[in-house]
NUVO-689376 format. One record per residue: residue in one letter; x, y, z of N, C-alpha, C, CB in turn; residue number from 1. Coordinates in Angstrom, 2 decimals. Glycine has a CB too. Layout:
REM residues N
> tike/n_px/n_py/n_pz/ca_px/ca_py/ca_pz/c_px/c_py/c_pz/cb_px/cb_py/cb_pz/migu
> A/X/Y/Z/X/Y/Z/X/Y/Z/X/Y/Z/NUM
...
REM end
This chain:
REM residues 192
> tike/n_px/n_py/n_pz/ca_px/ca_py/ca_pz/c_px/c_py/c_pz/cb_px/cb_py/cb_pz/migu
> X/168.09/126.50/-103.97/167.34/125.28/-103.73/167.44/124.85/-102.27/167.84/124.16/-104.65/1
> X/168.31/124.79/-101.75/168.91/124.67/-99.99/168.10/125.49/-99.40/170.58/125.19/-99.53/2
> X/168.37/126.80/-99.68/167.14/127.64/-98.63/165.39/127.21/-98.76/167.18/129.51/-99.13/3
> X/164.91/127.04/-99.91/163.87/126.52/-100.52/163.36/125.23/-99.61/164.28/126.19/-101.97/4
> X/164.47/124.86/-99.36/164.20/123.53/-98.64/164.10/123.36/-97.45/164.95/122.72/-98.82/5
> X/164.94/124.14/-96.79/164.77/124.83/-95.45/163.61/125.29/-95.07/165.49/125.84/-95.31/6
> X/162.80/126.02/-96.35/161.53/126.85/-95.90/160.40/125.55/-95.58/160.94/128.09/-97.32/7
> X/160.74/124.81/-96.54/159.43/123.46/-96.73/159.76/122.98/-95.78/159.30/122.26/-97.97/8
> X/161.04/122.48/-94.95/161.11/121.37/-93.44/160.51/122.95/-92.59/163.42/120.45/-92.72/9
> X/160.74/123.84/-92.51/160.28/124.30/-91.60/159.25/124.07/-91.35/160.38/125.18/-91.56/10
> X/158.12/124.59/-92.66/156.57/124.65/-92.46/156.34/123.43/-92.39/155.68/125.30/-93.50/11
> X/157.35/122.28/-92.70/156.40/121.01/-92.64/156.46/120.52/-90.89/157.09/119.58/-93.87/12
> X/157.56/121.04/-90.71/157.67/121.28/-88.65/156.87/121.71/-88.37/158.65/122.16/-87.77/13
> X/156.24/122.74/-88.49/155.36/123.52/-88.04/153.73/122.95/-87.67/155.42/124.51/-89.02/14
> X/153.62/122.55/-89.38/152.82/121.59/-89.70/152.08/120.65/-88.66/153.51/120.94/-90.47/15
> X/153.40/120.02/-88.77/153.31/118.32/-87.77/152.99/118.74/-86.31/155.12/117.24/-87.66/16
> X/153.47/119.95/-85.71/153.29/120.79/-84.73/151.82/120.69/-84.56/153.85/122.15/-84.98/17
> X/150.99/121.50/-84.89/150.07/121.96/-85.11/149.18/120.65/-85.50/150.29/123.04/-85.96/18
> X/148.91/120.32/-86.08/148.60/118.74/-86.44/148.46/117.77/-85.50/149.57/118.17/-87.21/19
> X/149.23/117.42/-84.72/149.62/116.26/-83.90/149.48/116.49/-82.13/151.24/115.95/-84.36/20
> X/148.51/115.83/-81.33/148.69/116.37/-80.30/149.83/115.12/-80.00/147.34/116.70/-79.40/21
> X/150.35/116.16/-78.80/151.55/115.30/-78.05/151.31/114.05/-77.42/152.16/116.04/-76.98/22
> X/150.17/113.96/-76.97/149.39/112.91/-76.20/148.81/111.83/-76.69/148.46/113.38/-75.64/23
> X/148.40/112.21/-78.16/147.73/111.66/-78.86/146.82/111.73/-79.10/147.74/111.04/-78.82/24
> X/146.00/110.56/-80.14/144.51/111.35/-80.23/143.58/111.06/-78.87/143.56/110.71/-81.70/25
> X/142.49/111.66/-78.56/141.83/111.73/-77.67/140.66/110.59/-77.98/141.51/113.12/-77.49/26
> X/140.18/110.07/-77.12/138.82/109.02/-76.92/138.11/109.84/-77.81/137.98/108.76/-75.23/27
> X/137.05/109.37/-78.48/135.59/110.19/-79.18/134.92/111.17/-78.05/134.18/108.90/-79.68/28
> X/134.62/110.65/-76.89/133.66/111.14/-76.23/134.92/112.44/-75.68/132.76/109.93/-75.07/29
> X/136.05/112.29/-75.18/136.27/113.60/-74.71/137.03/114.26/-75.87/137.04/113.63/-73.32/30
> X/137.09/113.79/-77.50/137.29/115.01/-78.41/136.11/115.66/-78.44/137.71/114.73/-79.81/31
> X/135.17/114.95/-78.32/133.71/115.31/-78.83/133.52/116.51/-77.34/132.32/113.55/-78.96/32
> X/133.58/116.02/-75.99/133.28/117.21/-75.41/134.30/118.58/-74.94/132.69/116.72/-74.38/33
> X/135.75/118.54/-75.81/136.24/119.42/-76.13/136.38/119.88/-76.87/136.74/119.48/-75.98/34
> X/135.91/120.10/-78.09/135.56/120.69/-79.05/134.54/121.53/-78.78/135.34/119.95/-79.91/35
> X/133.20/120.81/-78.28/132.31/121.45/-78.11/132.45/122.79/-77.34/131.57/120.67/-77.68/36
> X/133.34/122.53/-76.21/133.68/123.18/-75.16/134.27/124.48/-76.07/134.69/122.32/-74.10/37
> X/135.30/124.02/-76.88/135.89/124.88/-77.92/135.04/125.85/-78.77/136.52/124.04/-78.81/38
> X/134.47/125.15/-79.34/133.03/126.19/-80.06/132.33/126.98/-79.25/131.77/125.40/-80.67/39
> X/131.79/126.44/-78.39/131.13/127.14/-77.66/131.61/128.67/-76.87/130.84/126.21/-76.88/40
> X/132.78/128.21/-75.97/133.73/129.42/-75.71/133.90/130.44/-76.88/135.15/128.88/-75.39/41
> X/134.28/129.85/-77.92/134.58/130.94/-79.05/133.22/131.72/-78.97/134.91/130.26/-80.73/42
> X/131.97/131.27/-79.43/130.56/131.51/-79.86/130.12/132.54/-78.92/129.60/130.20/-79.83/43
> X/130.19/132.50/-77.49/129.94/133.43/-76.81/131.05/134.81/-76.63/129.67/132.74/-75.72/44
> X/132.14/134.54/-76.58/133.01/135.62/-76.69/132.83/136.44/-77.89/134.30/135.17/-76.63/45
> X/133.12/135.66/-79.20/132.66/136.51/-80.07/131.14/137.26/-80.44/133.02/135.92/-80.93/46
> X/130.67/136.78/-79.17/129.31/137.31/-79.34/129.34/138.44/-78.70/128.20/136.50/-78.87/47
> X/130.06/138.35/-77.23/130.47/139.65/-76.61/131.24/140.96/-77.23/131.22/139.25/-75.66/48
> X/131.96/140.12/-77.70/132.98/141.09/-78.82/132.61/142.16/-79.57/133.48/140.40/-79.89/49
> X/131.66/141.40/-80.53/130.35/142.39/-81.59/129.56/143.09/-81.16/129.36/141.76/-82.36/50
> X/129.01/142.68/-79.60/128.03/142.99/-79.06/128.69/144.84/-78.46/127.60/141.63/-77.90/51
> X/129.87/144.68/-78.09/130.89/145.81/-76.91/130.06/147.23/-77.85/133.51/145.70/-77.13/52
> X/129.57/147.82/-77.51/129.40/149.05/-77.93/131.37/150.15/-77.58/127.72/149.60/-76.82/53
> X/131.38/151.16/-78.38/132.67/151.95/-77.98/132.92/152.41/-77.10/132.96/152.75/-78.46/54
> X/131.73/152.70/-76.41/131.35/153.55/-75.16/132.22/152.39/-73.54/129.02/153.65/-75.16/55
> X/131.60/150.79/-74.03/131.93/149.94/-73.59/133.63/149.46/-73.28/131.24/149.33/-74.25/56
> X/134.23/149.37/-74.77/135.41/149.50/-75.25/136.58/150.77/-74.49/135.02/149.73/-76.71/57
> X/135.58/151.79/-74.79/137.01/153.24/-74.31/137.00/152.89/-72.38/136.09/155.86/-74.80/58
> X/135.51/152.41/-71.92/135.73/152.46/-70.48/136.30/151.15/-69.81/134.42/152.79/-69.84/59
> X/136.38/150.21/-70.80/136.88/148.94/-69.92/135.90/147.88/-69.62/137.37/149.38/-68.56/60
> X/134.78/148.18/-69.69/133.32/147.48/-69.30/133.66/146.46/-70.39/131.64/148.48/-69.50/61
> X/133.96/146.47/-71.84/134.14/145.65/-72.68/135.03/144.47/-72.38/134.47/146.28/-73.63/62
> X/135.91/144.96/-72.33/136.91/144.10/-71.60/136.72/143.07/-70.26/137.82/145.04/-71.20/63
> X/136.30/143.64/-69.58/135.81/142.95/-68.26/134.57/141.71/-68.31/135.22/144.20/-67.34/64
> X/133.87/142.26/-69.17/132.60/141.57/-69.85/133.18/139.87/-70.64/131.90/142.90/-71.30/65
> X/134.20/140.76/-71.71/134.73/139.40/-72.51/135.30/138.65/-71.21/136.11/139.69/-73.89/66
> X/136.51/138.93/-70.10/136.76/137.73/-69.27/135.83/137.48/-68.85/137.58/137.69/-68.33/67
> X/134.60/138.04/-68.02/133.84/137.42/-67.41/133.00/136.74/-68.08/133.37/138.03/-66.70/68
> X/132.72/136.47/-69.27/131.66/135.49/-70.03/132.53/134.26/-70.15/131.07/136.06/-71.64/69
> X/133.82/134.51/-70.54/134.29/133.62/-70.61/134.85/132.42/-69.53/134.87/134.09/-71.20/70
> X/135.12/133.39/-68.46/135.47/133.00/-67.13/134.07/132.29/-66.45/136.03/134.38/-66.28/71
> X/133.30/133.08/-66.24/131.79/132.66/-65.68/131.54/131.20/-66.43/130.40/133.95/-66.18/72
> X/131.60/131.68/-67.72/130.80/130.13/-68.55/131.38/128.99/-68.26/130.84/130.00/-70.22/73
> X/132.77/128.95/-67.95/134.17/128.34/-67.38/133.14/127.40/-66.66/135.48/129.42/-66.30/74
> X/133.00/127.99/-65.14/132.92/127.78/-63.78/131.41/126.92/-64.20/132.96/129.36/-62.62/75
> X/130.36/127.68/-64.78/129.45/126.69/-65.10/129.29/125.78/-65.58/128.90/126.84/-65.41/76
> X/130.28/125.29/-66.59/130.40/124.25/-67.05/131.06/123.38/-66.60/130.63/124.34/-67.90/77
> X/132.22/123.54/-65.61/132.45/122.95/-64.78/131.52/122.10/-63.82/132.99/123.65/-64.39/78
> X/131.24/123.30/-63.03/129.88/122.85/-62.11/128.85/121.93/-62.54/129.06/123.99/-61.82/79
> X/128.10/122.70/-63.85/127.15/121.61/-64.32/127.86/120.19/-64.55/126.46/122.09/-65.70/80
> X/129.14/119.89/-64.83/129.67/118.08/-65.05/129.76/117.98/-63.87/131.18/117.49/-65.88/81
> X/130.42/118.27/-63.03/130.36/117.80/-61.26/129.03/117.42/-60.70/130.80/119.10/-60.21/82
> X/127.94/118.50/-60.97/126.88/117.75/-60.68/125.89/116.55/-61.08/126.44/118.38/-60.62/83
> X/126.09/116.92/-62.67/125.44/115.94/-63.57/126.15/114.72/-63.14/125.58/116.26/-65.17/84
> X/127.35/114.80/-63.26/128.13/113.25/-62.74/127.38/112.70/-61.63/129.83/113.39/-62.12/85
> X/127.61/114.02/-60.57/127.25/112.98/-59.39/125.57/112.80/-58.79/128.18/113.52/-58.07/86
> X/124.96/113.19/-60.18/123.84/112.35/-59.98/123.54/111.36/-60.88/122.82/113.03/-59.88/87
> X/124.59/110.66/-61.22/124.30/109.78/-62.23/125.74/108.87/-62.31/123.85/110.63/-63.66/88
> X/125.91/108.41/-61.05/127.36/107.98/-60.76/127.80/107.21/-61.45/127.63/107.48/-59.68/89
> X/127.16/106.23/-62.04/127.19/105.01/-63.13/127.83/106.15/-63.97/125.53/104.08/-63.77/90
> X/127.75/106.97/-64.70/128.21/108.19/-65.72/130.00/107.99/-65.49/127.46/110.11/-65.10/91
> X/130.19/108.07/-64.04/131.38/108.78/-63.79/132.94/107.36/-63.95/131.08/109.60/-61.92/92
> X/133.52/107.98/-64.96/134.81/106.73/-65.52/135.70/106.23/-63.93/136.38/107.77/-66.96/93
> X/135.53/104.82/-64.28/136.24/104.26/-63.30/135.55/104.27/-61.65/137.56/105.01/-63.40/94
> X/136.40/103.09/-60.94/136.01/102.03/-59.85/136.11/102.49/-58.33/136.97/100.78/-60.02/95
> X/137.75/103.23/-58.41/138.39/103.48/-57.37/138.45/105.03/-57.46/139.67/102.71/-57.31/96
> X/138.40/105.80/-55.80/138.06/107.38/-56.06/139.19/108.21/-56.68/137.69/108.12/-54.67/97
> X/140.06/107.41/-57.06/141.44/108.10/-57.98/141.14/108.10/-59.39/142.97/107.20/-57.85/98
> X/140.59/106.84/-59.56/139.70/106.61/-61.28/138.80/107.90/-61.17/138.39/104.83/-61.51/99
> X/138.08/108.35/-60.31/137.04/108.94/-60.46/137.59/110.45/-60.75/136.12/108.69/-59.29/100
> X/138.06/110.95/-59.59/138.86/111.55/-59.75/139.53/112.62/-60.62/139.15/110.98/-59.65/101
> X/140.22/111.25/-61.45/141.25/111.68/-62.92/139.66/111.66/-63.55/142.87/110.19/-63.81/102
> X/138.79/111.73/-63.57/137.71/111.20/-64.70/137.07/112.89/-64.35/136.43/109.34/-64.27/103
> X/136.77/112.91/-63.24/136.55/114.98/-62.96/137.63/115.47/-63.00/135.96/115.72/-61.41/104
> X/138.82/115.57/-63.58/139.78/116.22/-63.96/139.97/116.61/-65.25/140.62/115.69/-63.63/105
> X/139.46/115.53/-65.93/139.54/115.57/-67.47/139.04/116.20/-68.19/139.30/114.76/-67.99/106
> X/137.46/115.74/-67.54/136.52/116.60/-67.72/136.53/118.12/-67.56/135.73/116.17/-67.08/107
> X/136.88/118.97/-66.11/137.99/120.09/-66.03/139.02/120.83/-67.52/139.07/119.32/-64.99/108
> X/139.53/120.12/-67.72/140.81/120.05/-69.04/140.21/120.20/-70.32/141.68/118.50/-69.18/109
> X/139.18/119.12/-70.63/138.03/119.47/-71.59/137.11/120.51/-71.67/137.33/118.65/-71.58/110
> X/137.01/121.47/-70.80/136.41/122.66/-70.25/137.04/124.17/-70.76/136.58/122.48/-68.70/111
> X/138.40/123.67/-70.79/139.33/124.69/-70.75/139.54/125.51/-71.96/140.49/124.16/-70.39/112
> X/138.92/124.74/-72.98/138.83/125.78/-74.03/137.59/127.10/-74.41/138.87/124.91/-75.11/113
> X/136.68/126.72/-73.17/135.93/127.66/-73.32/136.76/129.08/-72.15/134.29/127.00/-72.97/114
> X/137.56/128.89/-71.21/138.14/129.81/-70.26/139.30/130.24/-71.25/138.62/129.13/-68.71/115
> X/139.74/129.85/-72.49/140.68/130.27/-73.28/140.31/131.37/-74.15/141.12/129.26/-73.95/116
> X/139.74/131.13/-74.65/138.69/131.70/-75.93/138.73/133.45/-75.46/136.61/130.82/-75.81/117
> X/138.49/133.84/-74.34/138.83/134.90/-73.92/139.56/135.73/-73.71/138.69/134.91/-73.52/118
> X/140.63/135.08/-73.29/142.06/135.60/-73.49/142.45/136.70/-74.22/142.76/134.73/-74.00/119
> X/142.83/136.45/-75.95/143.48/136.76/-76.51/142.66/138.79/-77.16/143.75/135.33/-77.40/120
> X/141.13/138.27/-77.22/140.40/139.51/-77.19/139.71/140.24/-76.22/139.66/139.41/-77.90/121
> X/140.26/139.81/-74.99/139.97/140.60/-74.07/141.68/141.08/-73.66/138.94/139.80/-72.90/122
> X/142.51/140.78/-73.83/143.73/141.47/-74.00/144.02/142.51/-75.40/144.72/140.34/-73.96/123
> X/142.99/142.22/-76.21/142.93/143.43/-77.44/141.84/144.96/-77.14/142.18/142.50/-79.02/124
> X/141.07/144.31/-75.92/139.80/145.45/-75.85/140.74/146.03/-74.70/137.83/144.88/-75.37/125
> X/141.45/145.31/-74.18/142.23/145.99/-73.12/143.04/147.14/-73.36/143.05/145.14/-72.60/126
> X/143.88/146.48/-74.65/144.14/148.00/-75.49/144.26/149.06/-75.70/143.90/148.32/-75.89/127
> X/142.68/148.68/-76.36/141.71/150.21/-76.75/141.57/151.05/-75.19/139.66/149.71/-77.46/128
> X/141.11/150.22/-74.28/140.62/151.05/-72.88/141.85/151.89/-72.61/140.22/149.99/-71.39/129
> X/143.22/150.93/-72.71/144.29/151.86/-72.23/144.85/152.93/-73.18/145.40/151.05/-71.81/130
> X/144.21/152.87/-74.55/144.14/154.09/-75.83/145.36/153.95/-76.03/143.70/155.78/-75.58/131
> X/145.64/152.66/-76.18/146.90/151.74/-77.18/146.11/151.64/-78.84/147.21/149.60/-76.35/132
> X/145.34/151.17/-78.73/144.77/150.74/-80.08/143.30/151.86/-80.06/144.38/148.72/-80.13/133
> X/142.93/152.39/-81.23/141.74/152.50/-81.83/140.42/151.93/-81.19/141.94/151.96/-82.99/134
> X/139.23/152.22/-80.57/138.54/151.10/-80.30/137.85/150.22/-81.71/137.46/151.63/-79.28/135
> X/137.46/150.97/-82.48/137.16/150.14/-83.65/137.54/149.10/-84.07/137.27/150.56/-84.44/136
> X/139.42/149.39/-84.27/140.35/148.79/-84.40/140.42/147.25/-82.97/141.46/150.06/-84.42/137
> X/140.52/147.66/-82.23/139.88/147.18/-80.93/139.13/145.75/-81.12/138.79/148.33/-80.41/138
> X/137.79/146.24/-81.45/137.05/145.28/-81.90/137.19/144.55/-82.91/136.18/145.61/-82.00/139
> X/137.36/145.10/-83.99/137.48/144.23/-84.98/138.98/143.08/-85.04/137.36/145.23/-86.20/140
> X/139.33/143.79/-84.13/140.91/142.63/-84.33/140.33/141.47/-82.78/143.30/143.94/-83.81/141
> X/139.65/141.72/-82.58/139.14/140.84/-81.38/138.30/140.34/-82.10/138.59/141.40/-80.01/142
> X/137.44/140.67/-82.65/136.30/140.15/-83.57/137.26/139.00/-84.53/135.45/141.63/-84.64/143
> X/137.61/139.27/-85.18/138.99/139.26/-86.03/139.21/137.50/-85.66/140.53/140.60/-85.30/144
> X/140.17/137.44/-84.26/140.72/136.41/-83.27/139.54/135.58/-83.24/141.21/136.98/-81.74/145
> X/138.20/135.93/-82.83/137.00/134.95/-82.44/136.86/134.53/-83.85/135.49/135.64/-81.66/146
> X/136.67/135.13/-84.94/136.12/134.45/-86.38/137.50/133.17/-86.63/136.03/135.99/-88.02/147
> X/138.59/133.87/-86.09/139.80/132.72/-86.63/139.75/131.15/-86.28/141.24/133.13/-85.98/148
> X/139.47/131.51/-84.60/138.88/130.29/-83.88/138.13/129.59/-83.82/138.69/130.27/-83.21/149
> X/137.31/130.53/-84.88/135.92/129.70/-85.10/136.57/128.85/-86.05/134.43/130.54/-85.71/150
> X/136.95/129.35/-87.47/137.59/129.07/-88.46/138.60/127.53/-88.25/138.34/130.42/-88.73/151
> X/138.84/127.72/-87.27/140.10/126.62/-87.32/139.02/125.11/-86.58/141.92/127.33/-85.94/152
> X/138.27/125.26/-86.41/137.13/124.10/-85.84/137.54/123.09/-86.36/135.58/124.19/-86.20/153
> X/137.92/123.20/-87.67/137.77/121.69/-88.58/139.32/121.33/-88.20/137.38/121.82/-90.70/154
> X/140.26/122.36/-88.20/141.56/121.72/-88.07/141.55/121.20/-86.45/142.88/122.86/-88.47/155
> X/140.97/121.78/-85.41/141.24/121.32/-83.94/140.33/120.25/-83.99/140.95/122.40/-82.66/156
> X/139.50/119.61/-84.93/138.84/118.36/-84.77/139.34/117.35/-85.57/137.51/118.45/-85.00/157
> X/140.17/117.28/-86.44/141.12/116.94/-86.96/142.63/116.46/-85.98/141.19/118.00/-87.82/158
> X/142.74/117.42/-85.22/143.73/116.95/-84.32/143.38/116.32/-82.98/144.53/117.98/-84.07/159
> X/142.43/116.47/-82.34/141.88/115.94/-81.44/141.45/114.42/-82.05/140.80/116.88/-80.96/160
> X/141.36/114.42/-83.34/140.96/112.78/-83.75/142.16/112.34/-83.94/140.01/112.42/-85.14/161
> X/143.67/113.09/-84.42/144.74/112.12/-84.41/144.98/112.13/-85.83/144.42/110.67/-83.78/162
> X/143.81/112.70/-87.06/144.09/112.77/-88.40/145.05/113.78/-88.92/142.95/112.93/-89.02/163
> X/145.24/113.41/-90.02/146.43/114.48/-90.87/145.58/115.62/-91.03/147.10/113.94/-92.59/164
> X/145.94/116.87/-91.37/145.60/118.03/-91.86/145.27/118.01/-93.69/146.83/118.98/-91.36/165
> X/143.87/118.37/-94.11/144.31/118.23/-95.65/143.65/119.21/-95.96/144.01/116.96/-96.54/166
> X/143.70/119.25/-97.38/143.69/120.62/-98.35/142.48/120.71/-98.18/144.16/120.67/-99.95/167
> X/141.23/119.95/-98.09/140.16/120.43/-97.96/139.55/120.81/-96.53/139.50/119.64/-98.59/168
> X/140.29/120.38/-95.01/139.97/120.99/-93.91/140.43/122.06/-94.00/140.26/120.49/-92.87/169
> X/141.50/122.42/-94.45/141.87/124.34/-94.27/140.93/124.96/-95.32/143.82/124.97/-94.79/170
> X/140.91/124.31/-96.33/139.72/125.20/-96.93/138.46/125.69/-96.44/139.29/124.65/-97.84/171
> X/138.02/124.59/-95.98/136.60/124.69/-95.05/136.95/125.69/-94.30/136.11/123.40/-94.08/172
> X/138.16/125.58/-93.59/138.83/126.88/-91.85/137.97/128.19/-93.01/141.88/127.32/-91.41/173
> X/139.05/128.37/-94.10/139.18/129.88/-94.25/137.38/130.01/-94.82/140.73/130.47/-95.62/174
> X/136.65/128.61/-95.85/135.99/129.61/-95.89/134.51/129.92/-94.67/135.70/129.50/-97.32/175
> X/134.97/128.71/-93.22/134.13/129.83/-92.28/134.69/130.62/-91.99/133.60/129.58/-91.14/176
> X/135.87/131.00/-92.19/135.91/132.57/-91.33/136.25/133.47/-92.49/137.27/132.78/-89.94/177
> X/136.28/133.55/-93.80/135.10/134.50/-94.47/133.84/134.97/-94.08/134.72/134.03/-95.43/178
> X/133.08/133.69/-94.01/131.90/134.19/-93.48/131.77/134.72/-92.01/131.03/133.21/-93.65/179
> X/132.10/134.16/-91.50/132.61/135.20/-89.69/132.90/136.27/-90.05/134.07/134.81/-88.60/180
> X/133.75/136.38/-91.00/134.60/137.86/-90.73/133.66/138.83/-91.62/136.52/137.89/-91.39/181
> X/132.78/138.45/-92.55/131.86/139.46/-93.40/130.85/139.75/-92.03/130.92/138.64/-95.06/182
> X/130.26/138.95/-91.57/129.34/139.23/-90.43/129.49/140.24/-89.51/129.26/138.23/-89.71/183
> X/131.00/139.94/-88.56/131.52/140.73/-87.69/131.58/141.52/-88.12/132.39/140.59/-87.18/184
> X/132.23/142.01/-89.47/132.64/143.52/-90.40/131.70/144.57/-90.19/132.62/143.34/-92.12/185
> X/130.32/143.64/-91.19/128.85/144.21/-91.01/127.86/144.62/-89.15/127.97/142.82/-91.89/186
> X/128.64/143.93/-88.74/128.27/144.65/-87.24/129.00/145.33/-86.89/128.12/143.98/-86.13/187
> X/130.07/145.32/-86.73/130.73/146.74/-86.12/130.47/147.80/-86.94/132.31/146.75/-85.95/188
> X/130.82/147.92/-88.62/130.56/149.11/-88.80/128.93/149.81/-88.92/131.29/149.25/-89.86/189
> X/127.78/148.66/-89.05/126.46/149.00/-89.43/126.58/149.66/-87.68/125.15/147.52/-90.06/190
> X/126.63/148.92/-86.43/126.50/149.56/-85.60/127.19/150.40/-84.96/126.23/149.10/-85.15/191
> X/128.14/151.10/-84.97/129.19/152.42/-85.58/128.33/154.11/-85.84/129.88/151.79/-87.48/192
REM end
C-alpha cells in the first residue's frame, strides 16, 4: 500500500507539473496568441515531416528542411508582429519605451513555440541521415512527435488558461492524435 502511494504522489507531482504554469495563467490574448503560435509550428513541421520523401531523409535535405520551416516561420512571425505593431502603435501594450518593449518581447516568447516544434523531429530525421535509425522508422517517429503535439493542444490550452487537467481534455489529446497518427501512418506507407 506505501509503494502504491508513492506511485499516486508521484504522478500526482508530475501532474501538477505539467498542469500548472509557474508564472501563472497567461492574459487571454497572449494564451490565445501562443497557442496559436503552438499549432501552427506543429502544423507545418508535421507537414514537412510526411511530406520528407527517403531519398530526402537518407541525404539530410529532410532534416535541414524540418529546422528551416520551423526556424524561417520563427523569424516571420516575429517580423510580421514588429511590423504590424509598428504600424498600428495604439496596438502596442504600454506608455513608456520599456512598456513597449517588454510588450515586443512577449510577443517574441509567444512565438517560440512555433521555433520549438522542430526540434525534437528534426533531431529524429537527423538520425536516419546519420543511419542511426531506419529512415521509415525516421519518419514515422517524427511524424509520431508532431501528431503528439498536436494531440496535447487541449492540455497546453488548459494550462495556459490556469485550469485543472480533466478526464475529458486528455481524452480529446489521445483521440486527436489517433486521428493524426492514422493519417501520418497512411502517408508514409501509401507513399513508400
Amino acid at each position: 500500500m506505501l509503494a502504491r502511494m508513492s506511485v499516486t504522489s508521484r504522478i500526482t507531482a508530475i501532474y501538477k507539473r505539467l498542469a500548472t504554469r509557474p508564472g501563472g495563467p497567461l492574459p487571454p490574448d497572449r494564451a490565445a496568441a501562443r497557442l496559436a503560435a503552438y499549432i501552427y509550428g506543429n502544423i507545418l513541421v508535421l507537414t514537412a515531416v510526411v511530406a520528407a520523401s527517403p531519398e530526402s531523409i537518407e541525404s539530410g535535405r529532410a532534416f535541414v528542411l524540418v529546422l528551416a520551416t520551423a526556424s524561417t516561420t520563427f523569424v516571420a512571425h516575429v517580423f510580421a508582429e514588429i511590423v504590424a505593431r509598428s504600424s498600428f502603435p495604439e496596438a502596442v501594450h504600454g506608455e513608456t519605451e520599456e512598456e513597449k518593449k517588454q510588450s515586443v518581447l512577449a510577443e517574441v516568447r509567444d512565438a517560440v513555440p512555433i521555433a520549438s516544434s522542430g526540434t525534437v523531429p528534426a533531431i529524429i530525421l537527423a538520425l536516419a541521415w546519420l543511419w542511426i535509425l531506419p529512415t521509415s522508422w525516421a519518419q514515422l517517429i517524427a511524424g509520431g512527435v508532431g501528431v503528439f503535439r498536436i494531440a496535447t493542444l487541449p492540455l497546453v490550452a488548459e494550462r495556459l488558461r490556469g485550469r485543472p487537467l480533466t478526464f475529458r481534455v486528455v481524452v480529446a489529446g489521445f483521440g486527436t492524435a489517433a486521428v493524426a497518427a492514422i493519417i501520418v501512418l497512411i502517408k508514409v506507407y501509401a507513399g513508400h
